[in-house]
C-alpha positions, -999 to +999 in steps of 0.1 A: +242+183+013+273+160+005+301+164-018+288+152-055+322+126-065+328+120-100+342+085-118+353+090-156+340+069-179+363+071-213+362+112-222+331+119-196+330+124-161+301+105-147+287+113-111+284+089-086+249+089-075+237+058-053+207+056-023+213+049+004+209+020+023+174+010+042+167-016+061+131-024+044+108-046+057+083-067+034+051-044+021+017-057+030-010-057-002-018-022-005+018-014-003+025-032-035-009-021-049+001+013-041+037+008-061+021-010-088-007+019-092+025+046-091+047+029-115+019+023-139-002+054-135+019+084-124+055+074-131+067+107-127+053+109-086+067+075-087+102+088-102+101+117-078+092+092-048+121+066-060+149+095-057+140+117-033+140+080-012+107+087+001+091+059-020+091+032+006+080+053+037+050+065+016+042+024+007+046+018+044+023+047+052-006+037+035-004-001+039-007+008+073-032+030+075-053+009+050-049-020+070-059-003+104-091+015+083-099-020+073-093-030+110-119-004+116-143-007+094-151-047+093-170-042+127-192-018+118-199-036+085-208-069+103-227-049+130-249-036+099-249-067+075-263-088+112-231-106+110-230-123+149-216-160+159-250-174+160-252-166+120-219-185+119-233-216+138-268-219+122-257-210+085-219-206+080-221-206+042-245-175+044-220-161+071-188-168+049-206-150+017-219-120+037-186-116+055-168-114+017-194-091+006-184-070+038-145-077+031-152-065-007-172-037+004-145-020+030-114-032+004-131-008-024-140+019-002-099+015+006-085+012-026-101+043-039-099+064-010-060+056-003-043+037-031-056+046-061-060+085-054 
């Protein structure tokens, strides 16, 4: 643990207390669902998150593994919707519209199994 420095601050001693510095790459969308979700719904795990300075490793954690589950489940969702490349060719409006039912399906499935829990 390091040495707590103070600065004074008129008749009061203030600590210094700073985090420190991380070299943080951009979140993808569930990380800043995730945050949002925190800061609106729990602040005090979000508080606890922000100084411990395990806030942004816990984003990163489950904007990755939402985006590999996603990865994951689209297949199988297609496979079972009949979703091929012939559908695509014949009728690609009915292949856009059941590939965002599939993409809506697997994105709530997500957000309630990993970002809103």
């Amino acid at each position: 643990m390091s040495e707590l420095n103070y600065r004074a601050s008129g008749d009061y001693l203030i600590p210094d207390l700073s985090l420190s510095e991380t070299a943080e790459t951009p979140l993808g969308k569930y990380g800043r669902i995730r945050k949002t979700y925190l800061k609106e719904h729990r602040p005090v795990l979000f508080s606890n998150l922000l100084l411990s300075e395990k806030l942004y490793p816990h984003l990163r954690e489950i904007d990755e593994t939402a985006q590999s589950r996603l990865e994951t489940m689209m297949p199988k969702l297609m496979e079972a919707a009949g979703i091929s490349e012939k559908l695509k060719a014949e009728n690609p409006m009915r292949w856009v519209g059941l590939m965002n039912n599939c993409k809506a399906q697997a994105e709530e499935t997500i957000l309630r199994e990993l970002v809103y829990s």
